[in-house]
N, C-alpha and C positions, 0 to 999 in steps of 0.2 A: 317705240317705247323710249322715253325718257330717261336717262342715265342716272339725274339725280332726281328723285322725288320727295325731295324738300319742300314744304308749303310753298314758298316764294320761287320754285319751279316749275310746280306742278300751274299755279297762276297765272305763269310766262307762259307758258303752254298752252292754255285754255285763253290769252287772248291772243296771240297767235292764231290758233286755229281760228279763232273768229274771224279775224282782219282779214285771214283768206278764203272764208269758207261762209259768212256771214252765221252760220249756223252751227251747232251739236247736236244732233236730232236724237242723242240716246246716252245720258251718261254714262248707264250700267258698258257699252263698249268702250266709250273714252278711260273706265276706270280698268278695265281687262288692258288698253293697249299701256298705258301706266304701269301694270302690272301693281295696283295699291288695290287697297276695299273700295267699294263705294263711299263706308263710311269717314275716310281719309280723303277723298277726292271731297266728299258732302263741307267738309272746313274748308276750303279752298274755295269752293262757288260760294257758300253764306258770306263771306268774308268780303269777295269780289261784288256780290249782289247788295252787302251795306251801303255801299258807295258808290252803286248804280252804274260799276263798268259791266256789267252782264243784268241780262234779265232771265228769271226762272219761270218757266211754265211746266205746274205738279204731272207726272204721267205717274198712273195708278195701274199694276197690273197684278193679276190674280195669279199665281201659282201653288203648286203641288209641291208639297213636302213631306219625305216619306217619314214616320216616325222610327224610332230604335227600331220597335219589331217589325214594322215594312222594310226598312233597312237591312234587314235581318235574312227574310222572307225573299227579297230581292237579290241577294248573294247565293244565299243555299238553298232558295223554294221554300214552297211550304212543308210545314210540317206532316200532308200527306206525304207529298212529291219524295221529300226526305227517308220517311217509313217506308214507301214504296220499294225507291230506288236502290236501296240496299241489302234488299231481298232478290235473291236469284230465280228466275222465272220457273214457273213451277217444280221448285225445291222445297217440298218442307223443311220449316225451320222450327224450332223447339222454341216459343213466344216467349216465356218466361226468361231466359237467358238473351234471345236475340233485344227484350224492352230492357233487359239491364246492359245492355251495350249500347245503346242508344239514346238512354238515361230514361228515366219513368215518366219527365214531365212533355218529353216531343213523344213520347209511346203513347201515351193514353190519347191525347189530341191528334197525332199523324193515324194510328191505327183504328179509329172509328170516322174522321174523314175518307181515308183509303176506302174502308168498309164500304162506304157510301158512294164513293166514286166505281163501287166494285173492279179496283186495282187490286185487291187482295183479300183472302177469304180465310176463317178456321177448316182445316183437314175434317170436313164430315165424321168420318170414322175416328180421330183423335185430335179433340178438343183441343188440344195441350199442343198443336201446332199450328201452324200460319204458314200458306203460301200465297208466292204472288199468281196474279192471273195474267193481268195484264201487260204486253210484248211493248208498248210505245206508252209513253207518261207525258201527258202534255199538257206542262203544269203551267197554267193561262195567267193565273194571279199572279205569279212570278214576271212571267211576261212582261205581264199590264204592268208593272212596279218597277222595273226597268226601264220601260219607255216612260215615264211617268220622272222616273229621275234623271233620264237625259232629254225628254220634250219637257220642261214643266210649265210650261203654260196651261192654264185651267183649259182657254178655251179652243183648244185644239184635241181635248179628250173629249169621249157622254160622260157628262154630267151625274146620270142615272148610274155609272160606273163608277164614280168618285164618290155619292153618294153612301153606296155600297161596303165601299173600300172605309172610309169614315167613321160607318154605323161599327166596324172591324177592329176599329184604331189602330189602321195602317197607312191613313196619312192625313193630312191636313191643310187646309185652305189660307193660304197666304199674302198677306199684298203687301209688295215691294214698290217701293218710292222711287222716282228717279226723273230726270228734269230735261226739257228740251230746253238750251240755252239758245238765247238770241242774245245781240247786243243791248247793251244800256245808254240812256241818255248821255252819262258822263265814259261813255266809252273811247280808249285810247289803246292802243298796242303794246303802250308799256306803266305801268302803273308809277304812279309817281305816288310817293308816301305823303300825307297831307302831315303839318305840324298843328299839334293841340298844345301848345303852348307860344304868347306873345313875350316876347325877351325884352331886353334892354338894346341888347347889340343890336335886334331888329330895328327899335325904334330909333337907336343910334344914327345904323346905317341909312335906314329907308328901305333894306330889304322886307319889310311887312307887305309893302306894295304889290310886291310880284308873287307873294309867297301862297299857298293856297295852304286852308286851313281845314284841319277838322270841323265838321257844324255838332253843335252841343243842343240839345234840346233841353234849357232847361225849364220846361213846365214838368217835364216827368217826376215822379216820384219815386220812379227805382223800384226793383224787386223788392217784396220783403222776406227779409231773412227769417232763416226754417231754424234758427236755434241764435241762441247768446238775450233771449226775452228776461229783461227783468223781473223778478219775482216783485211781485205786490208790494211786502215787507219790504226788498231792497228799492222801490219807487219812493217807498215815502221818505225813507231812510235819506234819499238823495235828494228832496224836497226840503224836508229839514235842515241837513248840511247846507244846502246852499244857502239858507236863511240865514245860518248862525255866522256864517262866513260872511256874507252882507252885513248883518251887524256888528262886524270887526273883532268876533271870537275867533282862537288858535284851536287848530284840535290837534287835542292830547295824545299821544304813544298809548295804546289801548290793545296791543297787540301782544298781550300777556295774559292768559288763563289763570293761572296760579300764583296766588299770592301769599304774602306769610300773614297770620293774626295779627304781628305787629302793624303794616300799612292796614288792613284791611278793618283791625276792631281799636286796637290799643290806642293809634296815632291819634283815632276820631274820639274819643274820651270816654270810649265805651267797653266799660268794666267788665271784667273775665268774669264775672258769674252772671252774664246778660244771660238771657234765653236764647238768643240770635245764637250764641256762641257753644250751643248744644248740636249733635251729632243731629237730631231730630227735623235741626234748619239749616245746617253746613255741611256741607260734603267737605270730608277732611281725605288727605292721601294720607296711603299707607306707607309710597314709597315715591319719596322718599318724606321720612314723618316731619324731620323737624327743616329750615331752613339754614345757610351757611354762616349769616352774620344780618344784621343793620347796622346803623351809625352809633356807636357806642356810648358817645357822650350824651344823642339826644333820645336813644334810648334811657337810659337815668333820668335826664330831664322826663322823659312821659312816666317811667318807675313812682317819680318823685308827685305829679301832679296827681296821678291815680291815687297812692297811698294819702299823702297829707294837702293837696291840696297846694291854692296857690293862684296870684292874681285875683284873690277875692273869693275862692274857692274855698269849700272846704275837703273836695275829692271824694274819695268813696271810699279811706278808711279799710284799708284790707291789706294783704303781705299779697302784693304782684307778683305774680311765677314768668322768671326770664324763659323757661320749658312752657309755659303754656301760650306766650304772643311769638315764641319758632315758629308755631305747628304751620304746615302748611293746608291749603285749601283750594278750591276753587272760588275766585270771589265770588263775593253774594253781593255787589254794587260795584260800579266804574269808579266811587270816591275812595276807591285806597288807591287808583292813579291820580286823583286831584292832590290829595294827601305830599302824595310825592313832589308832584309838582311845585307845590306850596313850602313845599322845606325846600328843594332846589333854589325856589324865586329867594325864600328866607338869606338864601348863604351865597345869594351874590354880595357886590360893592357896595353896591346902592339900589334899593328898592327903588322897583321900574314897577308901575300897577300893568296888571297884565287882565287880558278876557281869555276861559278857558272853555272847552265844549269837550263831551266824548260824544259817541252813538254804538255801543258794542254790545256784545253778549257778556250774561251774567248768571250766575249759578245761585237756587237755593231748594233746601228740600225740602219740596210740597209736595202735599197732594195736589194728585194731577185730576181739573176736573174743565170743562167747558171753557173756563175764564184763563185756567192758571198751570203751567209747565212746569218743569223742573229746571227750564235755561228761558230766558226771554231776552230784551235789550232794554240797555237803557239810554235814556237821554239825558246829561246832565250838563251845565253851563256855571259858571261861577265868574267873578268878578274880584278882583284883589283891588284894591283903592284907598284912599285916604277918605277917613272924614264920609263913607259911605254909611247908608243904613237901611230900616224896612221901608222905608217913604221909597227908595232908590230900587230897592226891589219888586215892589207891586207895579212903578214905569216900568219895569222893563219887563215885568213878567206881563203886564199890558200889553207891550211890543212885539212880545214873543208869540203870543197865543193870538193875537190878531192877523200877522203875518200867516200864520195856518189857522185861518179862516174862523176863528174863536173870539166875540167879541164880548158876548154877556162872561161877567167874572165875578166867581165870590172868593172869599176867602176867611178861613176857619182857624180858629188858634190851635195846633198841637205841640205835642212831642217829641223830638229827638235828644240822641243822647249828644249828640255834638252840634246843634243848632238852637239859638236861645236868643231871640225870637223865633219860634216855627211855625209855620203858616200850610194848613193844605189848601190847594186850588181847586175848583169847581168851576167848571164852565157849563152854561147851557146849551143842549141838544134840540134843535128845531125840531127834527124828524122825529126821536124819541119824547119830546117836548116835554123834559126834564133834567135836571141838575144833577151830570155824573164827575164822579171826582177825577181829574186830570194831570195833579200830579201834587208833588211836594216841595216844600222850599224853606230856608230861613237863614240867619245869620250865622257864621261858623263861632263856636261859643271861646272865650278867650282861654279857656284850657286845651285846647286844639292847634290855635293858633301862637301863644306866646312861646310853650319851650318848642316851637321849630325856629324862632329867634327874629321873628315878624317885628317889626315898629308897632309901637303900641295905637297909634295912633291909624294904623290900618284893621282895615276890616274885611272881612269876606262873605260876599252875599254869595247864592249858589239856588237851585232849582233842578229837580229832577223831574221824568218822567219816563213810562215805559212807552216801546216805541209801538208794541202789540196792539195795546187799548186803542189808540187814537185812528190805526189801520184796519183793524174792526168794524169798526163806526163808520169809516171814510166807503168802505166797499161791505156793508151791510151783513157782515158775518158772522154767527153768534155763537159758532164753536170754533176755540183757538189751535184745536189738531188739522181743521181746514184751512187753517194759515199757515201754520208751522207745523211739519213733519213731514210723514211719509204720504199723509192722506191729500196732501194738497194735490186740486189737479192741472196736469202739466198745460190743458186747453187755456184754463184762466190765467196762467201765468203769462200767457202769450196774446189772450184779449184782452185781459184788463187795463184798464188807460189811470191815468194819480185823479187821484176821487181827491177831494177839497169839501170842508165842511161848509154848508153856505150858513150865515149868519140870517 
């Protein structure tokens, strides 16, 4: 036995033994003289056998192993032998008190086996006792179960005996692993550690020469991993990102739930008695209700643009409540973070035109049906620039929706309350082979943009989209609770590969 059984001694060991012995004809002994498991010696030979200093030859062998209650069975007998043996030879005993000393569940089982072994009998003349009969108890099964746990080798028992014993559920058929070692091709006495990495100082010196390396297979593909699988949504999600970033968009701080009315409706020129801005389509908090502050000064400026207007405007004519753009919320769009951003760029030095993108979740309250949740994401990009306009945003909304696989494009005139030009997108669906709408877009209107203190002379184009619809479509799915929630299943998550819409 080994003093230290350390991996890298238990190794020393085993080639050792070889160099003298050429052979190990049984590991299950080498790991008994070890004094470790087999399964601690089993790391020690895999190890040795990657690198072909030993070679393994499988030895399969069948063994007996007793279960709990052969285990059981095999200490204190069966539970006749047990009933038996603690009855006094012909002494009646009063059965009802001697099966509650012996507990009720080895009494009913030992005392109709015994029965049968005719070891013991009821008193003819009073039912109500029990004697033993029989002088010598020679309880076989006990026996056979002991030798069974000290020989267990299957095939040095009958078979028809083990069989038996099985049907019983007192023991069970086992096969143990374990290897005859011989030497391997790269076999040496003492293992020498190969290096997986080429250095500088090697190439320096010229020790690469002499050095032996690790060999790398790289045609493999490597196991795949049993968890960390992208969900669908986060595939596309990362598809897109990578796009807008190629395009030389920044993305936004989006890492905000809760926004006040003010970024979220006011800043966008969208009047406190919109319908957006009812309980009905905003999830408002309870707590805390209002917000701590905005920017004072260009709070007034938005006050001032809402009530009278301004830049050409005539506003919307109404007394603006400072208590109704506090309230807080969950946003219902990513643009109360563009919002932000855009008064940030406003209150630098000097206007620097800047590309912006989010990809995040957003709040509003629907009804929940096949198409539409109460949280989705969105996708939005914007453009700060000089001298830009709608010619500058149908290129790039071109650019955009072609890059994700979207090349037929229409475009429709609408509405927002803070974009003027507004434009929705349509793109054609080969598969579907029809025109579904894919997102929205248009110029931010100059009451949005002047009091955050922008050059007049700049503009800001912008485009959204949800990220849901588009991943839909890309993997064929026509109810949005199988994409998003509880109902999605963890298989797909883990087969599905980024679907691309072909044109």
């Amino acid at each position: 036995m080994v003093e230290n059984t350390s991996d890298s001694a238990v190794q020393a060991h085993i080639l050792q033994h070889l160099d003298k012995n050429n052979t190990i004809d049984d590991t299950l002994q080498l790991a008994q003289q070890l004094n470790i498991t087999h399964i601690e010696l089993d790391k020690s030979l895999k190890s040795l056998s990657a690198e072909e200093y030993i070679a393994l030859q499988v030895i399969e062998k069948k063994l007996i192993e007793l279960t709990e209650e052969g285990s059981q069975y095999a200490e204190k007998g069966t539970p006749e032998f047990q009933y038996a043996s603690g009855l006094e030879l012909n002494t009646p005993t009063n059965k009802a008190e001697y099966d509650k000393q012996i507990g009720a569940e080895l009494a009913k089982i030992g005392f109709s086996k015994a029965m049968q072994r005719k070891w013991v009998q009821l008193v003819p003349d009073n039912k109500e006792l029990v004697n033993r009969l029989a002088e010598n108890l020679e309880d076989t099964e006990r026996d056979q179960l002991r030798k069974y746990s000290e020989f267990p080798d299957l095939d040095h028992h009958d078979k028809k005996v083990i069989d038996q014993m099985k049907k019983r559920k007192l023991v069970n058929v086992v096969t143990q692993k374990h290897y005859k070692v011989t030497k391997g091709t790269n076999f040496a006495p003492v293992r020498v550690k190969l290096e997986t990495d080429l250095t500088a100082d090697m190439l320096r010196t010229g020790a690469w020469k002499d050095t032996k390396f690790k060999s790398f297979n790289f045609n493999s593909t490597g196991i795949n991993p049993e968890g960390g699988h992208l969900h669908p949504l986060l595939k596309v999600r990362s598809h897109f990102r990578e796009i807008l970033l190629e395009m030389g968009f920044n993305e936004m701080p989006t890492n905000r739930y809760v926004e006040s009315s003010f970024w979220n409706f006011d800043t966008l020129f969208q009047p406190q008695s919109h319908p957006a801005r009812d309980m009905h389509d905003t999830f408002f908090l309870k707590k805390p209700v209002l917000c701590k502050e905005f920017p004072a000064e260009y709070g007034e400026r938005v006050k001032d643009i809402h009530e009278k207007g301004g830049f050409g405007s005539l506003g919307y004519q109404y007394k603006w409540d400072v208590n109704e753009a506090r309230k807080n919320l969950l946003r219902t769009h990513t643009t109360a973070i563009s919002s932000q951003m855009l008064y940030a760029l406003a209150n630098q030095k000097e206007f620097k035109p800047m590309k912006y993108f989010s990809i995040d979740r957003v709040f509003r309250n629907e009804t929940l049906d096949a198409t539409h949740l109460a949280e989705f994401h969105q996708v939005e990009g914007l453009i700060a620039d000089r001298n830009i306009g709608l010619s500058h945003l149908i290129s790039l909304l071109k650019e955009f929706y072609e890059k994700i696989g979207i090349k037929q494009l229409k475009f429709k005139p609408a509405y927002n309350p803070y974009t003027e030009p507004s434009m929705e997108v349509f793109g054609y669906h080969p598969q579907l082979k029809k025109w579904v709408e894919i997102g929205n877009s248009g110029v931010f209107r100059p009451e949005m943009l002047r009091p955050m203190g922008l050059p007049e002379d700049v503009s800001v184009i912008a485009w959204g989209l949800s990220l849901e619809r588009p991943t839909m479509i890309y993997y064929g799915i026509n109810n949005i609770k199988d994409l998003f929630g509880h109902k999605v299943s963890l298989t797909s998550t883990k087969n599905n590969k980024i679907c691309y819409i072909n044109p």
